[in-house]
KERO-158287 format. One record per residue (C-alpha): residue in one letter; chain; residue number from 1; x negated, y, z. Coordinates in steps of 0.05 Angstrom, whole numbers. Each point is the difference from the previous one (the first is absolute). Layout:
<nodes>
{"A","A",NUM,{X,Y,Z}},
...
</nodes>
This chain:
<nodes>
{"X","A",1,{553,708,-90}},
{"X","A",2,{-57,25,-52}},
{"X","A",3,{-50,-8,44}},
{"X","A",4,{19,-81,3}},
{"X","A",5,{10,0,-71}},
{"X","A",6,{-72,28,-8}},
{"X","A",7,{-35,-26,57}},
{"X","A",8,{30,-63,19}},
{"X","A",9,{34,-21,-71}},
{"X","A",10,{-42,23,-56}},
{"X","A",11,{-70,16,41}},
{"X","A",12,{10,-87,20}},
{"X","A",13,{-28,-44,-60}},
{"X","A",14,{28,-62,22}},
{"X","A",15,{67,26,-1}},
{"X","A",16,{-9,46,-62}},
{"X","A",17,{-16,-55,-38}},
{"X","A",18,{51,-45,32}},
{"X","A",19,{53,60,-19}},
{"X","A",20,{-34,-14,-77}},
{"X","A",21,{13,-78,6}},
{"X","A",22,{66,7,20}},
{"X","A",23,{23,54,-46}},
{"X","A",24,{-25,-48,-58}},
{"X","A",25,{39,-66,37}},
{"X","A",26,{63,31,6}},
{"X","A",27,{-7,37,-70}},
{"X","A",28,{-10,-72,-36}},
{"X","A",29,{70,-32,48}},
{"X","A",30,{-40,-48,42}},
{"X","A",31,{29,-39,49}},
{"X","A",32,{-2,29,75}},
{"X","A",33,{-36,-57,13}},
{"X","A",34,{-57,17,-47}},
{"X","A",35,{6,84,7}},
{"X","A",36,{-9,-18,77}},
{"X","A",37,{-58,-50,-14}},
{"X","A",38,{-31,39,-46}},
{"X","A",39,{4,64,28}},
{"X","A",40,{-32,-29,72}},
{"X","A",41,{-49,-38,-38}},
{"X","A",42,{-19,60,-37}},
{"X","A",43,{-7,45,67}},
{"X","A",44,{-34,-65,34}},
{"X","A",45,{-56,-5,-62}},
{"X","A",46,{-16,78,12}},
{"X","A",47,{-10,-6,79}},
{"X","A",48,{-40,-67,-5}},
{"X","A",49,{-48,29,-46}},
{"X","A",50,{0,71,54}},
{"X","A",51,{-15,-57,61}},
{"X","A",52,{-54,-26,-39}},
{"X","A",53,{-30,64,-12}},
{"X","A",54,{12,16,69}},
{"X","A",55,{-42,-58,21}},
{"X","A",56,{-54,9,-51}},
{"X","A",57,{-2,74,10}},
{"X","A",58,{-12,-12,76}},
{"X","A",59,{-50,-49,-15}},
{"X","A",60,{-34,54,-45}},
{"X","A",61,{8,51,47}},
{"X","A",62,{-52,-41,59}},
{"X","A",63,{-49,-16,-62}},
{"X","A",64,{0,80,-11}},
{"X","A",65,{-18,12,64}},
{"X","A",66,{-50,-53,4}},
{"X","A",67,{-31,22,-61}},
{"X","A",68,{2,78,22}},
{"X","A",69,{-38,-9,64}},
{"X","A",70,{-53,-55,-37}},
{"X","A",71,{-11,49,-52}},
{"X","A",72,{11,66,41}},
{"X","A",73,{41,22,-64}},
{"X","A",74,{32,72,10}},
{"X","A",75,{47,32,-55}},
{"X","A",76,{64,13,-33}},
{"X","A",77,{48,-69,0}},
{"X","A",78,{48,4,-50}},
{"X","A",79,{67,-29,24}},
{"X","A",80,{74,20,-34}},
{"X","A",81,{34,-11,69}},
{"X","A",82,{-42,41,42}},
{"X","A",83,{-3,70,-44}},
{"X","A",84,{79,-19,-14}},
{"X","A",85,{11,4,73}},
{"X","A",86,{-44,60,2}},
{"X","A",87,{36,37,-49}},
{"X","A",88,{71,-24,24}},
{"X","A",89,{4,71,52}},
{"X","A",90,{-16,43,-57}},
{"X","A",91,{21,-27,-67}},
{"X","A",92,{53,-61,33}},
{"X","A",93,{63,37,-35}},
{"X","A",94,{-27,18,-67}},
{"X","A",95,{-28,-74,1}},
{"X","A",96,{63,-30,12}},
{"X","A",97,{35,45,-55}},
{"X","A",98,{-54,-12,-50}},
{"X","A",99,{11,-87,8}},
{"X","A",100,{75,1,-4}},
{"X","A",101,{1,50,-64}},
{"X","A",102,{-70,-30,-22}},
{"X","A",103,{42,-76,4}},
{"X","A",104,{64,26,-34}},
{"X","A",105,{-43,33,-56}},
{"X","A",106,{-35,-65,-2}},
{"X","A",107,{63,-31,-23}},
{"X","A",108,{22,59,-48}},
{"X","A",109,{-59,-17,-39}},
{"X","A",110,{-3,-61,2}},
{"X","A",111,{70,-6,-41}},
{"X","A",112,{-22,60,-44}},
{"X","A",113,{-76,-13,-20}},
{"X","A",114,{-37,-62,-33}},
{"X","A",115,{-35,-12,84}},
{"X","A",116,{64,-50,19}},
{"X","A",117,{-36,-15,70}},
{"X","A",118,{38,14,72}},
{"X","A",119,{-51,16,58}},
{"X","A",120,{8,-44,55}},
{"X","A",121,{-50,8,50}},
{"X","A",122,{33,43,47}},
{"X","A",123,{-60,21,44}},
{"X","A",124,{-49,13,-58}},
{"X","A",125,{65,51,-18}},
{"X","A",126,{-3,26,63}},
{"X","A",127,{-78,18,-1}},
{"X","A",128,{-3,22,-76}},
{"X","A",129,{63,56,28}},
{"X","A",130,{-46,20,54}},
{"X","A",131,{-58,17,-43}},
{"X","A",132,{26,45,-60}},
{"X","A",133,{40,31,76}},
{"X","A",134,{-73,10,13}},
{"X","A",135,{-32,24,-67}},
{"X","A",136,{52,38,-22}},
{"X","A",137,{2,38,65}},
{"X","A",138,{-69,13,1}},
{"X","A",139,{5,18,-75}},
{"X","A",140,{48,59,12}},
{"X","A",141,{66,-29,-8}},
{"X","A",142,{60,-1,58}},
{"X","A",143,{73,-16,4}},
{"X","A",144,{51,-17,-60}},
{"X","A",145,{-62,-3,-46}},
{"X","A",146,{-40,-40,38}},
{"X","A",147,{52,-53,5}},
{"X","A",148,{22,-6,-65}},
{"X","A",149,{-74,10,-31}},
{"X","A",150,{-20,-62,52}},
{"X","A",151,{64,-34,-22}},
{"X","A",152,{-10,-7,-74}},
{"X","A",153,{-75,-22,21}},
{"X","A",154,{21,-49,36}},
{"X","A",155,{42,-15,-43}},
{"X","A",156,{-46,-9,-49}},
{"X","A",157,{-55,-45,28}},
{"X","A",158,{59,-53,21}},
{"X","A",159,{9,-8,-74}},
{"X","A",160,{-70,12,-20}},
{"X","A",161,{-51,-45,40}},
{"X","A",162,{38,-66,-4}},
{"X","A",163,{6,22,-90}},
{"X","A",164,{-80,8,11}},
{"X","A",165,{-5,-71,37}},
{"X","A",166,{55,-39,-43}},
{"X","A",167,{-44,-31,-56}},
{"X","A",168,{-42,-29,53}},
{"X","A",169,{46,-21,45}},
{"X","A",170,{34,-37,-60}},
{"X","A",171,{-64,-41,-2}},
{"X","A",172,{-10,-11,74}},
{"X","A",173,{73,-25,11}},
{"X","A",174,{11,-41,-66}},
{"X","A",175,{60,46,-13}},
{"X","A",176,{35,68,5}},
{"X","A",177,{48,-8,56}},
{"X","A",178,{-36,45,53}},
{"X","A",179,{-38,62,-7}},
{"X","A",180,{-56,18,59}},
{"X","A",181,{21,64,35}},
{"X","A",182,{-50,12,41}},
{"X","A",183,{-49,75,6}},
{"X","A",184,{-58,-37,-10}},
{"X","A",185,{10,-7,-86}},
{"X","A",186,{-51,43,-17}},
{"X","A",187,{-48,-39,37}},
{"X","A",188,{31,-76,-29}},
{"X","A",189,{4,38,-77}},
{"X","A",190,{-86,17,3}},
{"X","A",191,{-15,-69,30}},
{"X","A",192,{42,-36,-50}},
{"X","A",193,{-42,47,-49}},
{"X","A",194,{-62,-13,22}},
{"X","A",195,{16,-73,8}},
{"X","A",196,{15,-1,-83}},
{"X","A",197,{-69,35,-8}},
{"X","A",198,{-49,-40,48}},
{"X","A",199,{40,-71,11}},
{"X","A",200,{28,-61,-35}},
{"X","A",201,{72,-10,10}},
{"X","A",202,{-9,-74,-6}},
{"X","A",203,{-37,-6,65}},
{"X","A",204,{43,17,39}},
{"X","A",205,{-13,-4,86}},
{"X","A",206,{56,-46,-7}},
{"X","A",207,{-39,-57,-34}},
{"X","A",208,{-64,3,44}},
{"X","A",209,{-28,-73,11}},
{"X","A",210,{-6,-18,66}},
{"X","A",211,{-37,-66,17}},
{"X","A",212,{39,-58,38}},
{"X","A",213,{-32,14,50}},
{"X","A",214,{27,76,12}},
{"X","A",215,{69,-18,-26}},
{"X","A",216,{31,23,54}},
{"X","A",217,{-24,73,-25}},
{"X","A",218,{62,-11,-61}},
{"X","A",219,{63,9,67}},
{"X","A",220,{-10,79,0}},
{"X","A",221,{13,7,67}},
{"X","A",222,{-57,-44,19}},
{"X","A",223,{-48,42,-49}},
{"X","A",224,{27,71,27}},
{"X","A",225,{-11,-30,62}},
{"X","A",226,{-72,-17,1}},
{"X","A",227,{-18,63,-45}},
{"X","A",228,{27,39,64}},
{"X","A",229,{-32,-37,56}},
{"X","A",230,{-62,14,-37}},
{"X","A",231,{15,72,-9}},
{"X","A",232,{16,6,73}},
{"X","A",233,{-60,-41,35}},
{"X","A",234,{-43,40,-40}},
{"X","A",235,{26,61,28}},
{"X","A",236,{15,-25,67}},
{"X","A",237,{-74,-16,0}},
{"X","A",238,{-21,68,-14}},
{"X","A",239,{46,40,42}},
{"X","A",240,{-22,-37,64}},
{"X","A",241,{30,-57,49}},
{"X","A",242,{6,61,53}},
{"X","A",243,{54,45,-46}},
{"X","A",244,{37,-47,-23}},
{"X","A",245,{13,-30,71}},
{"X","A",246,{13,59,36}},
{"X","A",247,{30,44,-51}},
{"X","A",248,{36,-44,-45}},
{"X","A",249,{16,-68,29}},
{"X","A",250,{17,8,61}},
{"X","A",251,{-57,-50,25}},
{"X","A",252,{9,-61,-52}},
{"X","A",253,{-74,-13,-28}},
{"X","A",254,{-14,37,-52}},
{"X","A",255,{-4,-52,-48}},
{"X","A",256,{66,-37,14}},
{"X","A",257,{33,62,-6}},
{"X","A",258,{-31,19,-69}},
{"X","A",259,{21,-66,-14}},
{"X","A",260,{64,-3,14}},
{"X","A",261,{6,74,-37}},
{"X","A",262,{-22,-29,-65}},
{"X","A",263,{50,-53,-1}},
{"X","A",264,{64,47,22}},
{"X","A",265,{-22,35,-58}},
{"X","A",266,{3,-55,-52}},
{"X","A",267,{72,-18,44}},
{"X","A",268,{20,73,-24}},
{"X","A",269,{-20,-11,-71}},
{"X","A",270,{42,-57,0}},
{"X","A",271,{63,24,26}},
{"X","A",272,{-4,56,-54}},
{"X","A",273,{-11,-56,-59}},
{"X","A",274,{66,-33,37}},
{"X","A",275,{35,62,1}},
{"X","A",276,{-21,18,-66}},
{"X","A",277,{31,-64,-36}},
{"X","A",278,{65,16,47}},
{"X","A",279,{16,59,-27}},
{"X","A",280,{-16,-6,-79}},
{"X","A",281,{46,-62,1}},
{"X","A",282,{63,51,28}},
{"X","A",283,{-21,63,-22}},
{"X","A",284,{-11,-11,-79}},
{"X","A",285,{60,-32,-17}},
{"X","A",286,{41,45,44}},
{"X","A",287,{-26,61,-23}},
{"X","A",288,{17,-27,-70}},
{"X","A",289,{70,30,14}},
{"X","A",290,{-20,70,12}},
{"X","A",291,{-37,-3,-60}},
{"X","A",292,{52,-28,-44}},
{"X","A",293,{51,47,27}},
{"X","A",294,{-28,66,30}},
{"X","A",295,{-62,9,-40}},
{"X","A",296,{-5,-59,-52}},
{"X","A",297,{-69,-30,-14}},
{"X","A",298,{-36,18,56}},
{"X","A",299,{-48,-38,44}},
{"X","A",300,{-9,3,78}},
{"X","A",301,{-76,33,14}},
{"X","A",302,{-17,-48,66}},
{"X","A",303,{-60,13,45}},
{"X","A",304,{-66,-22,-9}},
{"X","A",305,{3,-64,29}},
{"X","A",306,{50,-32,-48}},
{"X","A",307,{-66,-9,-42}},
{"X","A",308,{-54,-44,51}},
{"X","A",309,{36,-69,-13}},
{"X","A",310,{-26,2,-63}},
{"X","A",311,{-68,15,3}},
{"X","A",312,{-13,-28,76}},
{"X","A",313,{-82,0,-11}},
{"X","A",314,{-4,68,-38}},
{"X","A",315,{48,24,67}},
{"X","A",316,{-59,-16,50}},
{"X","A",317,{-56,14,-66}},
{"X","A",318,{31,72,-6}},
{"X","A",319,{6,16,82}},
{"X","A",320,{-68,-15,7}},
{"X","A",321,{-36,37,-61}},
{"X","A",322,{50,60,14}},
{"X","A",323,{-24,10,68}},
{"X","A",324,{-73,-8,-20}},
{"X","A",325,{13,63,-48}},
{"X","A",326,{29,34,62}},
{"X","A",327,{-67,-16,39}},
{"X","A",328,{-48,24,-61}},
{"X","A",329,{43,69,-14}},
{"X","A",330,{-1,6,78}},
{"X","A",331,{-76,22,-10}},
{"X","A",332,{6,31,-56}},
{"X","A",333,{55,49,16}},
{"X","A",334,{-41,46,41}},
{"X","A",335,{-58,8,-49}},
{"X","A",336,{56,28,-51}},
{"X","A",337,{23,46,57}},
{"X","A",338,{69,-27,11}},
{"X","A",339,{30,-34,63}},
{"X","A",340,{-19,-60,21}},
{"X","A",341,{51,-62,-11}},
{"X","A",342,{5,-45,44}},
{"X","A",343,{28,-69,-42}},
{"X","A",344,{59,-26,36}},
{"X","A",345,{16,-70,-5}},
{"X","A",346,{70,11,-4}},
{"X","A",347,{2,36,-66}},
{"X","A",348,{-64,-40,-26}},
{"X","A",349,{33,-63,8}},
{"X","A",350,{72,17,-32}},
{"X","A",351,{-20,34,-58}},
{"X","A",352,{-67,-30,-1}},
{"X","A",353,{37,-69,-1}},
{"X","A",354,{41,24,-56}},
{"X","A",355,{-51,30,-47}},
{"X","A",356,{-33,-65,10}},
{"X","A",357,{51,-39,-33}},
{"X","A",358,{8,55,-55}},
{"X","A",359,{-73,3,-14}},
{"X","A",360,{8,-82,1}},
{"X","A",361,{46,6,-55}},
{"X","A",362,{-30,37,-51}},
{"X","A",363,{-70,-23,19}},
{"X","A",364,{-7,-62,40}},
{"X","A",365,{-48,-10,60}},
{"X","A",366,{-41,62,-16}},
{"X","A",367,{60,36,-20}},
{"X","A",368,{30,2,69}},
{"X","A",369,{-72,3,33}},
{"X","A",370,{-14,67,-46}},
{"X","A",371,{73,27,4}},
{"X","A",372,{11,-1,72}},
{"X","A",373,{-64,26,10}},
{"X","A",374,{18,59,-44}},
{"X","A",375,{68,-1,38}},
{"X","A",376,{-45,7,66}},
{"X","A",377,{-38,60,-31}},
{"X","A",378,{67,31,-18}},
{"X","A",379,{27,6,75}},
{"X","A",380,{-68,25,23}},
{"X","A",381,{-8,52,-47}},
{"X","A",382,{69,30,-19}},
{"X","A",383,{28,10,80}},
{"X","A",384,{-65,37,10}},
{"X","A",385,{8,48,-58}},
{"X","A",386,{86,9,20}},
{"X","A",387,{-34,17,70}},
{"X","A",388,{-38,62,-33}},
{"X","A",389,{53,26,-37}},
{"X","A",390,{57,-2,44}},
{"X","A",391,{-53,37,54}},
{"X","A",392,{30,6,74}},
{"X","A",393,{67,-8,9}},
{"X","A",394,{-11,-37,73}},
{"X","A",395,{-8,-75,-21}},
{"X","A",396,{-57,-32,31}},
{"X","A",397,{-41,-56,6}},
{"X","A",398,{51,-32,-64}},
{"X","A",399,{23,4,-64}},
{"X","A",400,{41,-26,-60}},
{"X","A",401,{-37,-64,-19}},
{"X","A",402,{33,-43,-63}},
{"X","A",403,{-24,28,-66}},
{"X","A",404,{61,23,-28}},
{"X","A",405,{7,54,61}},
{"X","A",406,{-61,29,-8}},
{"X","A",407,{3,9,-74}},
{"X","A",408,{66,30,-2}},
{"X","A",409,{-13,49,55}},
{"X","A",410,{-67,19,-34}},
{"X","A",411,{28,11,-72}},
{"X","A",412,{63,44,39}},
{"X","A",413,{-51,44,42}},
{"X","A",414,{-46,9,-56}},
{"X","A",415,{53,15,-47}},
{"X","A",416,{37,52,57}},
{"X","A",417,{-66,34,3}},
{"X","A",418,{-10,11,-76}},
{"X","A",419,{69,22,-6}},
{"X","A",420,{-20,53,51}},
{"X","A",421,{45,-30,55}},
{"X","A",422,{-49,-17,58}},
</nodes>
């Protein structure tokens, strides 16, 4: 029974967070009617947006390849699910302890400190557990103190990152109803700085002029769409008709098929946007009964994506400027002597997407040009350093990739080691 409770109840987002909407239905007497439809809705919101990143992800995953072969790019690919699953045979039970004490601590200080924010972004839990399992192990720590040490961290950067993110996200949204929780913040908090020192925040990518004749480019999904059939005939061009054909396609022309990938990945950026709107409208005014009874005056801390509808040109702006970062520190890396990252599209696209619009907000055009670029350098540089410290412990070919991972685990290892514990 604990292992479903762990695994198959808390270690599922959709249904954690449908567990958070319904808690805060029943608690202010709704209707059945409206705790059912709510509650559904809320789950329904959560698992569109996962089938859209499902679809974009896969799309992302052939323009990797594509781009790996063109390029002949070897290296490190940071990637939360893959070194999660790594770890899972090694560190799977003190991960699991470390997210459900790390959540109920989360909620123990959020009714006790100023940081009134509940974490809801269940697998972002799950891979901030895994890595203090990880650094704390390899700093010297096992058992009971592991747990409870990797507990109260937890704890802490649940309440933390979305306090770091809030003034901004006030701006972005036009209110204070959601916080971002999301293990990307450090990332969004130096682009929306850098966006207040280089940018105007009344140009924003959201007021571009486009002639009449490119009006089409304002529908978003017609703009991702073409920025991505770009990206990929480009590519396609330079890996070569012959493996693309017989490697990826399964004998469709090259073309069609880069084609064709471009636009299922626009298709998955709008299913998220759709799923995104979906579950703000259930989840913020049901969660508005846990906060006025179980822990008054806090706000749900959502996922990343709760932020692109409101900054649609600094989402695509902030993908692409990320991921140019990721290709620059690429060559760089090995002059400084560190491992070579390979930029991912995955990551570079979520949380370059996001420091996009936070660089957008504080600085305009040039704001979320120069933030997500910084955001881009961020991912590059920080994985490679964690890799370094936490040495070999088995893990290869990946590591952690958002920024918040990697600076956590680096300030935990380098503080073990001047304590004297690694």
């Amino acid at each position: 029974m604990l292992q479903v409770i762990m695994n198959d109840i808390l270690g599922e987002p959709a249904i954690l967070i449908g567990l958070f909407a319904l808690v805060g239905l029943l608690l202010q007497r709704k209707s059945s009617a409206d705790v059912v439809s709510g509650t559904l809705k809320t789950v329904m919101g959560f698992l569109i947006i996962g089938a859209g990143a499902t679809v974009l992800i896969g799309s992302l995953d052939i323009f990797g390849k594509m781009f790996d072969y063109a390029f002949n790019v070897q290296g490190v690919i940071p990637n939360n699910e893959a070194i999660v699953a790594a770890a899972q045979s090694e560190f799977g039970t003190s991960t699991a302890l470390i997210m459900v004490f790390g959540m109920i601590t989360n909620i123990v200080l959020a009714r006790i400190t100023p940081f009134k924010f509940i974490f809801l972004t269940g697998h972002h839990t799950l891979f901030m557990a895994c890595l203090l399992a990880v650094t704390l192990s390899v700093g010297g720590l096992e058992g009971a103190p592991l747990i409870i040490v990797g507990s109260i961290i937890l704890g802490l950067c649940m309440v933390l990152f979305p306090a770091l993110l809030q003034p901004y996200v006030r701006q972005i949204t036009g209110s204070d109803d959601f916080a971002v929780g999301h293990f990307g913040s450090i990332g969004y908090f130096v682009s929306a700085n850098v966006g207040k020192w280089v940018g105007d925040k009344e140009k924003t990518t959201e007021e571009i002029k486009v002639p009449k004749s490119l009006g089409f480019l304002r529908d978003t999904s017609v703009a991702v769409s073409l920025t991505m059939v770009l990206f990929f005939l480009v590519v396609a061009l330079f890996a070569g008709q012959d493996y693309i054909e017989t490697t990826l396609s399964g004998g469709s022309n090259f073309l069609v098929f880069s084609f064709i990938q471009a636009i299922t990945f626009a298709a998955g950026v709008f299913i998220i946007l759709a799923g995104v709107r979906m579950l703000i409208a259930e989840i913020v005014p049901a969660f508005q009964g846990i906060a006025d009874k179980l822990v008054p005056n806090t706000k749900p801390a959502l996922d990343v994506p709760t932020v692109f509808p409101f900054a649609p040109n600094a989402v695509i702006i902030g993908f692409l400027f990320s991921f140019l970062a990721g290709l620059l520190a690429m060559f760089v890396l090995p002059v400084l002597g560190l491992s070579v990252i390979v930029p991912g599209l995955v990551p570079h696209f979520f949380t370059g997407a996001a420091a996009g619009v936070f660089g957008n907000i504080t600085g305009g055009r040039r704001g979320a040009m120069a933030g997500a670029f910084a955001n881009g350098l961020i991912i590059s540089f920080i994985p490679a350093i964690l890799l370094v410290l936490m040495g070999d412990i088995g893990f290869t070919g990946t590591t952690f990739g958002d920024s918040d991972f990697g600076v956590v685990g680096i300030l935990i290892l380098s503080i073990m080691k001047l304590l004297g514990f690694a």
